[in-house]
C-alpha positions as a LaTeX table, in Angstrom:
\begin{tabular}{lrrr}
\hline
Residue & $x$ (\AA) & $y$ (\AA) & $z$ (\AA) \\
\hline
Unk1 & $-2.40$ & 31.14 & $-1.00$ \\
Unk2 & $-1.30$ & 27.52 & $-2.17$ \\
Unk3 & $-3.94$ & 24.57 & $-3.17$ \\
Unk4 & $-5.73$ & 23.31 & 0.21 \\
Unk5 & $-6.89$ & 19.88 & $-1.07$ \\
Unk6 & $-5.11$ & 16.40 & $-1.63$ \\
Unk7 & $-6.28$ & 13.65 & $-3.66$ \\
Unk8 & $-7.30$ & 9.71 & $-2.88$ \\
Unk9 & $-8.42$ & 6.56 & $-4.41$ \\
Unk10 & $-12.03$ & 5.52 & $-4.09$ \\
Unk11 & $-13.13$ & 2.32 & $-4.73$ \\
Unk12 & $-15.43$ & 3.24 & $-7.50$ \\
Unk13 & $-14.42$ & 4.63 & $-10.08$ \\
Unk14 & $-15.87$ & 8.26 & $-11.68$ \\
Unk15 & $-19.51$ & 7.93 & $-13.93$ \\
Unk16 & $-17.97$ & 10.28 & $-16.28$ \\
Unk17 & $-13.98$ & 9.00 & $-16.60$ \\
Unk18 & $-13.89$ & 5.55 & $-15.08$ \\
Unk19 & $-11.12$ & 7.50 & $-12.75$ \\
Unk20 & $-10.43$ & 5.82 & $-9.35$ \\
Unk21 & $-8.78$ & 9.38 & $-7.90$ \\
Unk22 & $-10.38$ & 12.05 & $-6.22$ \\
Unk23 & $-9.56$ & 15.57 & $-4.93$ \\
Unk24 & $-10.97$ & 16.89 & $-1.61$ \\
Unk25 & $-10.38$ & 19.50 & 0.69 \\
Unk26 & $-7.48$ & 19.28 & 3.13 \\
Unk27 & $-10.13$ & 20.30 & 6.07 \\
Unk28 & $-12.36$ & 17.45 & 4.92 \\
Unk29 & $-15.54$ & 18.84 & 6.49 \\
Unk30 & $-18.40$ & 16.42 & 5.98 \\
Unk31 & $-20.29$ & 18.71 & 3.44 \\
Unk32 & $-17.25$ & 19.62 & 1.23 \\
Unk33 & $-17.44$ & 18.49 & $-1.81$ \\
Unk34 & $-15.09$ & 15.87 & $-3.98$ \\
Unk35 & $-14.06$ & 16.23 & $-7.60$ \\
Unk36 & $-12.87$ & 13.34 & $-9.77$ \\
Unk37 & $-9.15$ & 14.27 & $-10.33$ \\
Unk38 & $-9.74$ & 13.83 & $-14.14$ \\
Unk39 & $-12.18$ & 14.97 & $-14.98$ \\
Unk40 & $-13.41$ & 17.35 & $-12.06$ \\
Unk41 & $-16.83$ & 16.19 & $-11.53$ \\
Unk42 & $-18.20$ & 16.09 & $-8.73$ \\
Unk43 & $-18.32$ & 13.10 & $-7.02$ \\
Unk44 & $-20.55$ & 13.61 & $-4.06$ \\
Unk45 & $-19.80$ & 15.08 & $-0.63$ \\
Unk46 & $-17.00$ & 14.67 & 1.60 \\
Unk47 & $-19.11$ & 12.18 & 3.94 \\
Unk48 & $-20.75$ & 9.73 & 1.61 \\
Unk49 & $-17.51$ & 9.43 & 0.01 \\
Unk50 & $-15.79$ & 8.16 & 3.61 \\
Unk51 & $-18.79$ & 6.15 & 4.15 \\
Unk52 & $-17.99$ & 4.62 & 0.91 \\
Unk53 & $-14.62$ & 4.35 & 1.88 \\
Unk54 & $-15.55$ & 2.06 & 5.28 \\
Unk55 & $-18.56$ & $-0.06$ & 3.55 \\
Unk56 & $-17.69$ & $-0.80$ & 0.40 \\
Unk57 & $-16.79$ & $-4.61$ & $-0.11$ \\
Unk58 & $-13.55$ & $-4.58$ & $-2.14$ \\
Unk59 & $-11.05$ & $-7.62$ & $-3.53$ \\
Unk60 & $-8.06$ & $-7.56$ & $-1.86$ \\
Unk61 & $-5.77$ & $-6.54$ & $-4.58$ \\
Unk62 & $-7.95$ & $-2.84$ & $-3.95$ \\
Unk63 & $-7.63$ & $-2.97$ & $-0.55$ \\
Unk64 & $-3.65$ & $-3.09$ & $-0.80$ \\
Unk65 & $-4.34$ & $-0.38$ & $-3.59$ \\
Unk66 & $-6.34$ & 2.23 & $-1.66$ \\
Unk67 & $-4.19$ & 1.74 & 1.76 \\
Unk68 & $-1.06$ & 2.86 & $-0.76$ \\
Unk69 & $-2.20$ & 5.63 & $-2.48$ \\
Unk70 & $-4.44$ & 6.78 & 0.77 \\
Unk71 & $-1.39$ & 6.76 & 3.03 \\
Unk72 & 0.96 & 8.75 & 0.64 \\
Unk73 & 3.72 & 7.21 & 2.49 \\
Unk74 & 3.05 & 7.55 & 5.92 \\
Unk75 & 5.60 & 5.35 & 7.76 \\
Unk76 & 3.89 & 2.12 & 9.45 \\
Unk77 & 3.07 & 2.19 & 13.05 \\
Unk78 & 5.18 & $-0.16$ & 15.08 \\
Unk79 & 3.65 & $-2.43$ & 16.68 \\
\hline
\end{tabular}
């Protein structure tokens, strides 16, 4: 069976590495834990890292960062 998790930006980076990336489950249950894609420590749980994700104040330049690397790509929703 293949690798079931995909990594993101967070907008603090790792204790350990000073990485920004992370590596979470695909599934992305709330008590799953996330890895620093580094260094592989763990960086909390699934849930406080998406609550980080929605309160965290952040300059804009990180903003346009995190919706990049977040979005892998995803085509833009016309509007």
């Amino acid at each position: 069976m293949g690798d079931l998790s995909e990594e993101m930006r967070m907008p603090t980076p790792c204790p350990e590495c000073g990485s920004h990336s992370v590596r979470l489950s695909e599934v992305r249950n709330p008590t799953d834990k996330v890895f620093c894609s580094s260094c592989n420590t763990v960086r909390g749980q699934y849930a406080d890292l998406q609550k980080e994700l929605e309160d965290k104040p952040k300059s804009e330049a990180e903003e346009l960062l995190e919706e990049v690397v977040n979005k892998k790509g995803k085509a833009p929703s016309s509007s």
